[in-house]
C-alpha positions as CSV (number, residue, x, y, z in Angstrom):
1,X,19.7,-24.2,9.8
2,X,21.0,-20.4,10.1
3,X,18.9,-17.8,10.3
4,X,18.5,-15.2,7.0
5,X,19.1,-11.7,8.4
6,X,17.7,-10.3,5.1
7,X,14.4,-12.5,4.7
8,X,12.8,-11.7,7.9
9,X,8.7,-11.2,8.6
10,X,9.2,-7.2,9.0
11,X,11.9,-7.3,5.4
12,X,9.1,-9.3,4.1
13,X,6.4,-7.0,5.1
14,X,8.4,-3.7,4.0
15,X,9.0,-5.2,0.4
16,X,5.7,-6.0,0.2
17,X,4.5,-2.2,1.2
18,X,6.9,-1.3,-1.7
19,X,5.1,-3.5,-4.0
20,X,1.7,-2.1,-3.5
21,X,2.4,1.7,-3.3
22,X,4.2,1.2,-6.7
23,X,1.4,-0.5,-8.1
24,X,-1.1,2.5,-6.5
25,X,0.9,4.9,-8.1
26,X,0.9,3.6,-11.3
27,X,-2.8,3.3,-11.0
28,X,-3.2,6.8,-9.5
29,X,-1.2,7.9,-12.5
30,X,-3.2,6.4,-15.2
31,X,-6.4,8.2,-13.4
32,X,-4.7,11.5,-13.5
33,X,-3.4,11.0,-17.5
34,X,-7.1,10.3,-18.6
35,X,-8.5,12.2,-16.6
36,X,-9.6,14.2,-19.6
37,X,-11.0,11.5,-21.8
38,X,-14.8,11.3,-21.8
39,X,-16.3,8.5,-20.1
40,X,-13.1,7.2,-18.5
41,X,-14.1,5.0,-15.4
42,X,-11.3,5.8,-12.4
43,X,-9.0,2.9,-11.6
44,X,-9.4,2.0,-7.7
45,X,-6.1,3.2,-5.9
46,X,-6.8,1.5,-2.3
47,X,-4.6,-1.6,-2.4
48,X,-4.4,-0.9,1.7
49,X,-5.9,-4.5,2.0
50,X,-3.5,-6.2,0.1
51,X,-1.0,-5.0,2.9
52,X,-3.4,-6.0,5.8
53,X,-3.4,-9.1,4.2
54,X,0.4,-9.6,4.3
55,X,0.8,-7.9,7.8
56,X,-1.7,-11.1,8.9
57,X,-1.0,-13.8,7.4
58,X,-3.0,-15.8,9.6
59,X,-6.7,-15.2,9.0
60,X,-9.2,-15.3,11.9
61,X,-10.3,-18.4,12.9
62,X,-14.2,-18.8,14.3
63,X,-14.8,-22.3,16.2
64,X,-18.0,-20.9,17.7
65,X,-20.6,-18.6,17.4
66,X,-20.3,-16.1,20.0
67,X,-16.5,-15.6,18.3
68,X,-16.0,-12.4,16.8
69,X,-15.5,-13.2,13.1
70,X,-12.8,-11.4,10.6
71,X,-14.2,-7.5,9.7
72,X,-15.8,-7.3,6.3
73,X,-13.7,-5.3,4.3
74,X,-14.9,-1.1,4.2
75,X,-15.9,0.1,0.6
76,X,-14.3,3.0,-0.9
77,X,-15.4,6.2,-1.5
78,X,-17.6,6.2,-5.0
79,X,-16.4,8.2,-7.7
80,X,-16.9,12.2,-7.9
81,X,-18.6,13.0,-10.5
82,X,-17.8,16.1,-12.5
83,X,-19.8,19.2,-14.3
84,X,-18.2,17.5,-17.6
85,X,-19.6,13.6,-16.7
86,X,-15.9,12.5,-16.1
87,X,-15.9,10.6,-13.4
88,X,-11.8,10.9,-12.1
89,X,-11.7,14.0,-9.2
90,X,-7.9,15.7,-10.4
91,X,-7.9,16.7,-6.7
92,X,-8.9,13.7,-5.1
93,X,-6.1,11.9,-7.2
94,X,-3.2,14.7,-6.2
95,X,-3.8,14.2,-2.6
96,X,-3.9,10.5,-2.8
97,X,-0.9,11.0,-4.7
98,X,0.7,13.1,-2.4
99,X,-0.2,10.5,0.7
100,X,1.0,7.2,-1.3
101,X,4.6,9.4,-1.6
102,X,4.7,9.8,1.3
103,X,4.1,6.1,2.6
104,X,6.5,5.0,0.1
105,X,9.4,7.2,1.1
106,X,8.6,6.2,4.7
107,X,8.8,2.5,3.9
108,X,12.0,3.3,1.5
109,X,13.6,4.8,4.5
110,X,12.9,2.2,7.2
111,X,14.7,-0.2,4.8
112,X,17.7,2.4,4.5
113,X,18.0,2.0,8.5
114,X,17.4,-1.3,8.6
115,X,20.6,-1.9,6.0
116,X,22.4,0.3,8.0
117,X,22.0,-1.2,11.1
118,X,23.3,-4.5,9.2
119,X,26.3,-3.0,7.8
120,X,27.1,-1.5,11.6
121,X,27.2,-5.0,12.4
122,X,28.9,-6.4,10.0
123,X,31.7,-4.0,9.9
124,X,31.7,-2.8,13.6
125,X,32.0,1.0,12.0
126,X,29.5,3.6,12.0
C-alpha cells in the first residue's frame, strides 16, 4: 500500500475549507444583490460548522454521565432589521465579506506552500 502525498487529513481539510468559503460567498453575495428587494429574508452565511465538522471527524463519545457531552452548536446573530423593513444589513454583509476573503486566500495560500514543498521534493530545486 503507498502512501498518497496529495490525499492527506490536512489536504483533505484545506479542500474542504475551500468548499465552504465558496459556498459562503456565493450566499453572502446573493444577500448583498437583493438586498434591495422588499421582504427578502437574508441567507445564513456561517457554514463555520460544516468545517468543525470535517476538522473532527470523530464526534464525542459519552459512556457515562459525569462525561462532558459534544457543545450544542451557538446560534447566529438574528437579522438587523432596517428603517425600510429589509431585513439584509449591507454592512454586516461587506465585513463578512471582507473576513470570508480573507480566510479563503489564507487557505488558497497554505495549499500554494504545500505544493511547493512537493515540487522541492520532487525535483530537489528550489
Amino acid at each position: 500500500m503507498k502512501p498518497d502525498i496529495l490525499e492527506t487529513e490536512h489536504m483533505r481539510l484545506l479542500r474542504k475549507a475551500l468548499v465552504v468559503y465558496g459556498k459562503q460567498h456565493r450566499a453572502i453575495a446573493h444577500n448583498v444583490a437583493n438586498a434591495n428587494r422588499p421582504g427578502y429574508k437574508r441567507v445564513p452565511t456561517d457554514f463555520s460548522r460544516i468545517l468543525q465538522d470535517a476538522a473532527r471527524p470523530e464526534k464525542l463519545k459519552t459512556t457515562r454521565e459525569k462525561h462532558i457531552g459534544t457543545p450544542r452548536p451557538v446560534e447566529g446573530a438574528a437579522p438587523v432589521q432596517s428603517t425600510d423593513g429589509a431585513e439584509v444589513d449591507f454592512a454586516r454583509e461587506m465585513t463578512d465579506l471582507a473576513e470570508n476573503q480573507i480566510r479563503y486566500e489564507f487557505v488558497t495560500r497554505a495549499l500554494n506552500r504545500h505544493f511547493q514543498m512537493l515540487n522541492i521534493s520532487i525535483t530537489g530545486k528550489p
